[in-house]
Backbone and ligand atoms as CSV (ligand in chain L), in Angstrom:
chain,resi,resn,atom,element,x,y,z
A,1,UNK,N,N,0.852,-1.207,0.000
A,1,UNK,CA,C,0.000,0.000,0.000
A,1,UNK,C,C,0.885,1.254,0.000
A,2,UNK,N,N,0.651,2.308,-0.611
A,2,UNK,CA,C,1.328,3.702,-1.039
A,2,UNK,C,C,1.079,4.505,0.538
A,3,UNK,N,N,1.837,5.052,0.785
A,3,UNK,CA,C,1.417,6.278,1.891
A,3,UNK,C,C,0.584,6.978,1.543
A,4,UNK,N,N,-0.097,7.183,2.133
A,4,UNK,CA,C,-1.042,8.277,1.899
A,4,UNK,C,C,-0.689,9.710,2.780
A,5,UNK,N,N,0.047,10.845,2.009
A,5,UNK,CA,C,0.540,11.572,2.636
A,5,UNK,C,C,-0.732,12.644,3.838
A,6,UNK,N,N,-2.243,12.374,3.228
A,6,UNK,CA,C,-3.062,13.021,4.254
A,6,UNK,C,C,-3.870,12.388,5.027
A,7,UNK,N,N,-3.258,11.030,5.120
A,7,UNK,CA,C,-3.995,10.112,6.252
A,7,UNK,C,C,-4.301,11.020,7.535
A,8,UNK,N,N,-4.720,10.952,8.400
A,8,UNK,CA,C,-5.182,11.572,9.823
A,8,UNK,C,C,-4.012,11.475,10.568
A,9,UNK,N,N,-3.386,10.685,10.774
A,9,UNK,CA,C,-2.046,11.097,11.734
A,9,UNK,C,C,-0.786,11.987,10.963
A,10,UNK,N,N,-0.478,11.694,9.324
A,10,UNK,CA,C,0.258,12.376,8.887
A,10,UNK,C,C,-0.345,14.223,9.350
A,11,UNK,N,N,-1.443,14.237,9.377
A,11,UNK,CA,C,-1.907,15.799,9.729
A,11,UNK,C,C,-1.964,15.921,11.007
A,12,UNK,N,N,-1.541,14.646,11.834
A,12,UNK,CA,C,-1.495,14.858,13.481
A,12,UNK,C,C,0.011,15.647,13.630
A,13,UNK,N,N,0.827,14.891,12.635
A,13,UNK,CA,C,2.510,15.082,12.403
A,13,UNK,C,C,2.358,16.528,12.058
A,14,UNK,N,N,1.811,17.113,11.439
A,14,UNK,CA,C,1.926,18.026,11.044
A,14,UNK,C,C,1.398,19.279,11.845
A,15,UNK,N,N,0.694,19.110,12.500
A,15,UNK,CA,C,-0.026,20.315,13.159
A,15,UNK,C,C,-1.214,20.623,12.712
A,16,UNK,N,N,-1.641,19.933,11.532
A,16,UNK,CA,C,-3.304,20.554,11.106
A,16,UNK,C,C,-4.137,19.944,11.342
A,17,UNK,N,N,-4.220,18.797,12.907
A,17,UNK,CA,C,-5.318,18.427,13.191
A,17,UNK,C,C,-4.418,18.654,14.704
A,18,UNK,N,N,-6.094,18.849,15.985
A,18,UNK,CA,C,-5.466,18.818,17.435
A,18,UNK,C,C,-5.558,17.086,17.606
A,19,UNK,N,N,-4.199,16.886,18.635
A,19,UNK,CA,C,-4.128,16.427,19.742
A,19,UNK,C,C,-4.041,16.615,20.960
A,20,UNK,N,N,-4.038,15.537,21.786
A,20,UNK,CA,C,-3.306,15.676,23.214
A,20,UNK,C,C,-1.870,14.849,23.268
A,21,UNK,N,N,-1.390,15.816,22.921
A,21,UNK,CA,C,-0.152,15.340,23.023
A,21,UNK,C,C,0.675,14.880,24.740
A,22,UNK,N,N,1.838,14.188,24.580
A,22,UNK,CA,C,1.947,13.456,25.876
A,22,UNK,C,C,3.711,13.705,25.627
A,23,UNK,N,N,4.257,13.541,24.366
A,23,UNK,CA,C,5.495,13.297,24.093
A,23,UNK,C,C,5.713,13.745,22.854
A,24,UNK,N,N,6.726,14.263,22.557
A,24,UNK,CA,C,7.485,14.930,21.308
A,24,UNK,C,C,8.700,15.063,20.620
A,25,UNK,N,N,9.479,14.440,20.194
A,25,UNK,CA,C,11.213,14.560,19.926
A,25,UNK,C,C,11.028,14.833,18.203
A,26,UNK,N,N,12.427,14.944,17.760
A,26,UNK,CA,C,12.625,14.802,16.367
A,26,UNK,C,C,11.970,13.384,15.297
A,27,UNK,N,N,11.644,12.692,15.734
A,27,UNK,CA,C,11.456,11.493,15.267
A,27,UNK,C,C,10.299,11.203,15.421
A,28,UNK,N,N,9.686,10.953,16.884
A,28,UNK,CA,C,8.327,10.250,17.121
A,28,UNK,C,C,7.560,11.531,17.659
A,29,UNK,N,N,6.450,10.700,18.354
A,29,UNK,CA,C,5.065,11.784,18.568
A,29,UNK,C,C,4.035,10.609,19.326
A,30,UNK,N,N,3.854,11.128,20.412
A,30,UNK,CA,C,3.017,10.036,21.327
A,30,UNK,C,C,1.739,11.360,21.771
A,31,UNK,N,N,0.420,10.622,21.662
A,31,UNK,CA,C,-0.431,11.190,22.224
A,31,UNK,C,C,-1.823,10.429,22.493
A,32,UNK,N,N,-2.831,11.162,23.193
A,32,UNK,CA,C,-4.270,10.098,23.577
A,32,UNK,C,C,-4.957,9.607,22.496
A,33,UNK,N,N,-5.227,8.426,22.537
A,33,UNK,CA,C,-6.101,8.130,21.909
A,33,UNK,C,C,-7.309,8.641,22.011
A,34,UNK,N,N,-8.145,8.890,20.673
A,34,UNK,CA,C,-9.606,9.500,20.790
A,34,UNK,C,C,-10.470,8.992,21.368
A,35,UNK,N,N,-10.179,7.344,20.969
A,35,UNK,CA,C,-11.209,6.571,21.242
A,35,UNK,C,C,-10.757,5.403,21.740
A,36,UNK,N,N,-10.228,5.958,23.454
A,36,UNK,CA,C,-9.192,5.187,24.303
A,36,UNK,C,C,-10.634,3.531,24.519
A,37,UNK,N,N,-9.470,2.601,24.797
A,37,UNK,CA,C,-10.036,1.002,25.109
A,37,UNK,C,C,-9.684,0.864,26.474
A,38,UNK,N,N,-9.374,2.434,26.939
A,38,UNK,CA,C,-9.409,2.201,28.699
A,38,UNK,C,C,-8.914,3.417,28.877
A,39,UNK,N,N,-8.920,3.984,29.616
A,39,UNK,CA,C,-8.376,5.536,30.115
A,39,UNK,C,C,-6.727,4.984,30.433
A,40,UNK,N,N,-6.429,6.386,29.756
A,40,UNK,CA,C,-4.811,6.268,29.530
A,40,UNK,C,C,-4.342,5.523,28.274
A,41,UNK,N,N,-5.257,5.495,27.702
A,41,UNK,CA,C,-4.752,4.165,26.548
A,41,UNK,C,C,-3.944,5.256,24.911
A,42,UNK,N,N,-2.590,5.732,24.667
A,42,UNK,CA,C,-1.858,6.394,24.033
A,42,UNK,C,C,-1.210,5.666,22.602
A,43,UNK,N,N,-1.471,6.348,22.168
A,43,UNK,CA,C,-0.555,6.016,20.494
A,43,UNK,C,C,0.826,6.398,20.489
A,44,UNK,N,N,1.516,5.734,19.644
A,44,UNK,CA,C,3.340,6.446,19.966
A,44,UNK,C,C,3.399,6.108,18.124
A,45,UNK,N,N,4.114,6.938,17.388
A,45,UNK,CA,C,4.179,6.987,16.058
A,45,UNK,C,C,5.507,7.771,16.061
A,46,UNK,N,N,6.336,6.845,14.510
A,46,UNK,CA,C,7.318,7.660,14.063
A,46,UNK,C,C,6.456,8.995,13.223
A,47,UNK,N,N,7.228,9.880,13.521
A,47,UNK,CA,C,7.547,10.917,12.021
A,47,UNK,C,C,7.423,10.598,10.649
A,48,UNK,N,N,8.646,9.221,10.468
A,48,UNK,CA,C,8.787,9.017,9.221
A,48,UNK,C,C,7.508,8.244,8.302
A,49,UNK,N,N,7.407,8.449,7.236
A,49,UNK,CA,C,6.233,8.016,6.703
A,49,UNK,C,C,6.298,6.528,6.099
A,50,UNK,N,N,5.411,5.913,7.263
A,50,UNK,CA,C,5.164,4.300,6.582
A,50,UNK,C,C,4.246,3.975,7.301
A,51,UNK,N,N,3.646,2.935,6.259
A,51,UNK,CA,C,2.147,2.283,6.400
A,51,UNK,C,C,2.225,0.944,7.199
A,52,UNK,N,N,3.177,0.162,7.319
A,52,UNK,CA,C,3.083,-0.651,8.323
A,52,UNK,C,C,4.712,-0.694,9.055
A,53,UNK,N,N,4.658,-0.996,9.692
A,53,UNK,CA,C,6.059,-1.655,10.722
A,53,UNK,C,C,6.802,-2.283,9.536
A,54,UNK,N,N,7.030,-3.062,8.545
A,54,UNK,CA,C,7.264,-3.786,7.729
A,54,UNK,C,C,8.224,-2.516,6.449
A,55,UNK,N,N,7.490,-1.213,6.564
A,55,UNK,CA,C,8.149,-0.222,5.299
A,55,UNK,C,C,9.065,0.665,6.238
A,56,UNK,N,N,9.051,0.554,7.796
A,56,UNK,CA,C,10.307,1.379,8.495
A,56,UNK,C,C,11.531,1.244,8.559
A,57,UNK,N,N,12.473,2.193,8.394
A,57,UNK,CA,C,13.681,2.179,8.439
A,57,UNK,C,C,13.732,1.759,10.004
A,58,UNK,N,N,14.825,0.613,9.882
A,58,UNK,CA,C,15.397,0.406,11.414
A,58,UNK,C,C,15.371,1.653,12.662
A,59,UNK,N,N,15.957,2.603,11.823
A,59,UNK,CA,C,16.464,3.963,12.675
A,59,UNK,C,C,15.304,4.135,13.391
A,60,UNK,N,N,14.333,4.829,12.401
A,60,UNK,CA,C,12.677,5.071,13.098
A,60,UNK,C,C,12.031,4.107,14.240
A,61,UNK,N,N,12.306,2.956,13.711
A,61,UNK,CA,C,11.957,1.503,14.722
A,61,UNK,C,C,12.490,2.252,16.138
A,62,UNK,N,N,13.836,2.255,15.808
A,62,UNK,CA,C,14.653,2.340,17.231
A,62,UNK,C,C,13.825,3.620,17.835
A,63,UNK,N,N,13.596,5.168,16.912
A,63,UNK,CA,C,13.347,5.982,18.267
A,63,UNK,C,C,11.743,5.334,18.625
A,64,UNK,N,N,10.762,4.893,17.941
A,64,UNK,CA,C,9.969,4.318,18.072
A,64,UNK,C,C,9.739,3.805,19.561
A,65,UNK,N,N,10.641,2.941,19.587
A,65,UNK,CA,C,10.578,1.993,21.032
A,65,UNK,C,C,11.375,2.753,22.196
A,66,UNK,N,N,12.236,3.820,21.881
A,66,UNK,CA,C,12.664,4.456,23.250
A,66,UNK,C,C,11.503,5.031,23.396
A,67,UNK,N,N,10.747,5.627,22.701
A,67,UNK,CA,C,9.667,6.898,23.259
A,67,UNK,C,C,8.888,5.753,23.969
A,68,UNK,N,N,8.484,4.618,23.034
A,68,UNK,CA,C,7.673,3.603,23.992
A,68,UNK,C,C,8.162,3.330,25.289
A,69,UNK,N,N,9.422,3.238,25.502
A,69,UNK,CA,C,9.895,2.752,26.823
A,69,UNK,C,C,9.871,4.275,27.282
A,70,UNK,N,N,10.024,5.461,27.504
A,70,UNK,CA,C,9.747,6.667,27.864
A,70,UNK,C,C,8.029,6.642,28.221
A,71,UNK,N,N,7.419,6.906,27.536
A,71,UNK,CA,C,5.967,7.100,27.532
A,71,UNK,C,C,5.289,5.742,28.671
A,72,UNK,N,N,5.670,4.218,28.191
A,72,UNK,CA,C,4.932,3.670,28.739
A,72,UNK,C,C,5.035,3.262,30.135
A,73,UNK,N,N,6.597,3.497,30.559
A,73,UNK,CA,C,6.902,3.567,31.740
A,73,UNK,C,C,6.022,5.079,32.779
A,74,UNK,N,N,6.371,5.902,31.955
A,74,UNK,CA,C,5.464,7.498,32.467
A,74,UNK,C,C,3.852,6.961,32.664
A,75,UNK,N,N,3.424,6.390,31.548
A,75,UNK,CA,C,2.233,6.115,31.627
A,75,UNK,C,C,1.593,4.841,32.974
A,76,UNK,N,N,2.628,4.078,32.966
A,76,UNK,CA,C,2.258,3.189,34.013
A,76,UNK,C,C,1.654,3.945,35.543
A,77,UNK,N,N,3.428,4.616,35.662
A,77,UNK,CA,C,3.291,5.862,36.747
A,77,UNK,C,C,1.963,6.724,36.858
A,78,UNK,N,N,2.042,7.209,36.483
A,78,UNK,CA,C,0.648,8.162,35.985
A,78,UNK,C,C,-0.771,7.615,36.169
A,79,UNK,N,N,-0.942,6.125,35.789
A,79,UNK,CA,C,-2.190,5.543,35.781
A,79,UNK,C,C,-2.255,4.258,37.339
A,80,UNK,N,N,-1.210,4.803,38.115
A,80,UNK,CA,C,-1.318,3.372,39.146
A,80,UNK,C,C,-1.347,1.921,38.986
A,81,UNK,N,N,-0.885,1.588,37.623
A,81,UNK,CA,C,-0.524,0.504,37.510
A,81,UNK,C,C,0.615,-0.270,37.398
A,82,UNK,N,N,0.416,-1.516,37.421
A,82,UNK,CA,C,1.677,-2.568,37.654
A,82,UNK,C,C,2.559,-3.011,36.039
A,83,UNK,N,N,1.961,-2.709,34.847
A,83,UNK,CA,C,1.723,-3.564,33.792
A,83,UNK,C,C,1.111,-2.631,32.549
A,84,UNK,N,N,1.681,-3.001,31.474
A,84,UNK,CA,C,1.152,-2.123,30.247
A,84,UNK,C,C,1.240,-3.105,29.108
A,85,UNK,N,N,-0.331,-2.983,28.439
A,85,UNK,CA,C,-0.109,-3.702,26.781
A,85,UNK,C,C,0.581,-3.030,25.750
A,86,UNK,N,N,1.113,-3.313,25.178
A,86,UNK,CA,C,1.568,-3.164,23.429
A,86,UNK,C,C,1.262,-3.575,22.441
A,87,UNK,N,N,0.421,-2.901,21.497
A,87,UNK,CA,C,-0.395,-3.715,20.538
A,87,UNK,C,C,0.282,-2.880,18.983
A,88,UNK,N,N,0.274,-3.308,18.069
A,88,UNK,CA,C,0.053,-2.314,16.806
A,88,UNK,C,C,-0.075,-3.525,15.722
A,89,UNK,N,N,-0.799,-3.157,14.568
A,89,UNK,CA,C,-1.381,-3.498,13.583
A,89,UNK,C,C,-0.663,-2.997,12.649
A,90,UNK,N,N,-0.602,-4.579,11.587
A,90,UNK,CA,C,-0.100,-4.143,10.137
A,90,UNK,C,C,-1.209,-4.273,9.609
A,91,UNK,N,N,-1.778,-3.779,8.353
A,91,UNK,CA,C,-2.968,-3.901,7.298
A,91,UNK,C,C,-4.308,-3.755,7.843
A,92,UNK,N,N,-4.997,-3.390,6.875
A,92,UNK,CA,C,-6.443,-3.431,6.981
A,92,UNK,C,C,-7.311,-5.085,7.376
A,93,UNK,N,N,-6.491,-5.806,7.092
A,93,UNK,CA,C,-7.225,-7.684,7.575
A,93,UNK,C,C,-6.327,-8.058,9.094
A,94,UNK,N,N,-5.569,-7.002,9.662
A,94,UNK,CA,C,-4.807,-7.475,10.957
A,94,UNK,C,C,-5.812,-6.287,11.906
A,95,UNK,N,N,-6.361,-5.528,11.140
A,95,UNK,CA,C,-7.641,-4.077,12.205
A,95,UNK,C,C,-6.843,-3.087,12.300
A,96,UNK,N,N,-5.861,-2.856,11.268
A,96,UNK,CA,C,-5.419,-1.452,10.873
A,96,UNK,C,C,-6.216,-0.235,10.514
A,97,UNK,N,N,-6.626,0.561,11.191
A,97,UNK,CA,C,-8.018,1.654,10.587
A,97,UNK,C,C,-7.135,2.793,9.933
A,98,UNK,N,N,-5.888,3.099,10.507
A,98,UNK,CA,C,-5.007,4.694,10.153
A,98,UNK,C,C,-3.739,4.278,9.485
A,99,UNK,N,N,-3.835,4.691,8.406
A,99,UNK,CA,C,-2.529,3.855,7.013
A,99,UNK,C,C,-1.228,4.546,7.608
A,100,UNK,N,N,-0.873,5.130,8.699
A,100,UNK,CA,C,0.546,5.601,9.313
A,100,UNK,C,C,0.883,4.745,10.515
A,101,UNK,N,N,2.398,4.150,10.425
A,101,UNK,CA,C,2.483,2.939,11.437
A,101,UNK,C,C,2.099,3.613,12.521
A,102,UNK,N,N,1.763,3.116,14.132
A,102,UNK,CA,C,1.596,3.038,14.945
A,102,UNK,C,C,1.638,2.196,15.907
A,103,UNK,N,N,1.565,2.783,17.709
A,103,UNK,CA,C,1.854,1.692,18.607
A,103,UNK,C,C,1.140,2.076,19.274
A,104,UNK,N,N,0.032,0.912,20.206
A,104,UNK,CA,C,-0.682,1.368,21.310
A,104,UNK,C,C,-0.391,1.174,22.061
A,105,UNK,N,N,-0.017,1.890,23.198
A,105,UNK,CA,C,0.328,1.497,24.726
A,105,UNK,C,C,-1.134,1.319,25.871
A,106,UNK,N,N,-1.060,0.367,26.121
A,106,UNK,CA,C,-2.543,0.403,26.878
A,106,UNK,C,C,-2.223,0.354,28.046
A,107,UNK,N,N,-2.794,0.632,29.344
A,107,UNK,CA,C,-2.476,0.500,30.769
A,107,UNK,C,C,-3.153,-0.409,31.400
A,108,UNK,N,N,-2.256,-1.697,31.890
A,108,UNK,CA,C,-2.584,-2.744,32.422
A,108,UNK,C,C,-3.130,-3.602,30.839
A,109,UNK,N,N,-3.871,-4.747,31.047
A,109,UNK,CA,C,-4.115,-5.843,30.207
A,109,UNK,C,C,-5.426,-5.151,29.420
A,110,UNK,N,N,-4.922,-5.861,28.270
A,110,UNK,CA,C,-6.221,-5.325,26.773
A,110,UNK,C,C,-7.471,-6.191,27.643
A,111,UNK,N,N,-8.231,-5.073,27.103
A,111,UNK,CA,C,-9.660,-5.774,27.389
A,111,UNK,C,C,-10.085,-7.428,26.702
A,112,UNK,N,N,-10.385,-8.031,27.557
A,112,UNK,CA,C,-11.035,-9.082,26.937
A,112,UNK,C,C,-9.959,-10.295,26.170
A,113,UNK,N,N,-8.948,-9.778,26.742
A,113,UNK,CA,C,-7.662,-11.237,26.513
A,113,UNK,C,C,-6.909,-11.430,28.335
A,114,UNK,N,N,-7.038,-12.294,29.324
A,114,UNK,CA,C,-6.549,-12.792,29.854
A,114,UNK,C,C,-5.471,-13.317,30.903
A,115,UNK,N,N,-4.641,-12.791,31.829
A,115,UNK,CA,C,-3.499,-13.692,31.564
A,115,UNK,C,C,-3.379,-14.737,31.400
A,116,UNK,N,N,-1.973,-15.482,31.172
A,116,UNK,CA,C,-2.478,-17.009,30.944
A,116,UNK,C,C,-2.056,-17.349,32.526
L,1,LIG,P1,P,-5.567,0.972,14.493
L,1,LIG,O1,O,-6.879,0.257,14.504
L,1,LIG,O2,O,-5.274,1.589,13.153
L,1,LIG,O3,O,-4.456,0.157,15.050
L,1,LIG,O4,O,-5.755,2.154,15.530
L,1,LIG,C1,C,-6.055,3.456,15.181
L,1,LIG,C2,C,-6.357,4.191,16.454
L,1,LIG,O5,O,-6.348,5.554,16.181
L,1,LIG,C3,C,-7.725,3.844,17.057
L,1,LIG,O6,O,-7.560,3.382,18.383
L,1,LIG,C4,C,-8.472,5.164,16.993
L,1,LIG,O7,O,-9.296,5.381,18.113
L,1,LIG,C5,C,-7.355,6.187,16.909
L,1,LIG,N1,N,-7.699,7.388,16.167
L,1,LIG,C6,C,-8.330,7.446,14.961
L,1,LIG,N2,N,-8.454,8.732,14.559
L,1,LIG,C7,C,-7.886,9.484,15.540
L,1,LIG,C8,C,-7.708,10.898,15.695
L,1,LIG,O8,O,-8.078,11.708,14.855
L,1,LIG,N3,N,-7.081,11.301,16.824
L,1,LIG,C9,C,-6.636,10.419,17.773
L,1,LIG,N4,N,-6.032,10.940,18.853
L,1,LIG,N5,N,-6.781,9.087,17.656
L,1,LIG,C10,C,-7.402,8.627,16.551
C-alpha cells in the first residue's frame, strides 16, 4: 500500500489536526487516543512516513521503542498501575483503521484477553 501523505495522523505530524499530546522529539510523537479502550490508553508513532512496521527504516523503529519505553513507563506511573499492553497493527485484515504505522500502549491488560 502507497502512503497516503493526508492520512489523519500524517496531519497529526503536522499540526493541522489537534491532539493531546503526551510526548514529542525529532522522530516520534506520542499522544491520547480519541477513542481510548481504557483511560490512559496512548498512540506512539514515528515521524517518518510508513504504512506498516514492515516499510520502516530500522532507525525510526529504534526511536519508536525508546519513546515507547519513555511514555509507557510514564504512563504506568501516571495511571497506578503494575503492567502495560503493546499492541500495533499491520494492514487493513490485521484491524489497521489509520494507514501511518503506529503503537498502542494500553495501561494494564487489553480488554477481553486474559493472563495465561
Ligand atoms: P488501528 O486500529 O489503526 O491500530 O488504531 C487506530 C487508532 O487511532 C484507534 O484506536 C483510533 O481510536 C485512533 N484514532 C483514529 N483517529 C484518531 C484521531 O483523529 N485522533 C486520535 N487521537 N486518535 C485517533
Amino acid at each position: 500500500m502507497n502512503y497516503d501523505n493526508n492520512n489523519i495522523f500524517a496531519r497529526i505530524i503536522r499540526g493541522e489536526l489537534p491532539c493531546i499530546k503526551v510526548y514529542e522529539d525529532a522522530d516520534t510523537l506520542a499522544f491520547m487516543d480519541i477513542m481510548p479502550q481504557m483511560p490512559g490508553h496512548l498512540l506512539v508513532l514515528p515521524k517518518a512516513p510508513a504504512v506498516t512496521l514492515y516499510q520502516l527504516p530500522d532507525d525510526a523503529l529504534l526511536s519508536c521503542m525508546q519513546t515507547i519505553k519513555k511514555v509507557g513507563k510514564a504512563l504506568q506511573t501516571a495511571m497506578a498501575v503494575e503492567g502495560s499492553t503493546l499492541v500495533q497493527h499491520n494492514g487493513s485484515y490485521a484491524g489497521q483503521s489509520v494507514p501511518h504505522v503506529h503503537f498502542h500502549i494500553i495501561p494494564g491488560p487489553l480488554k477481553g484477553l486474559k493472563p495465561h
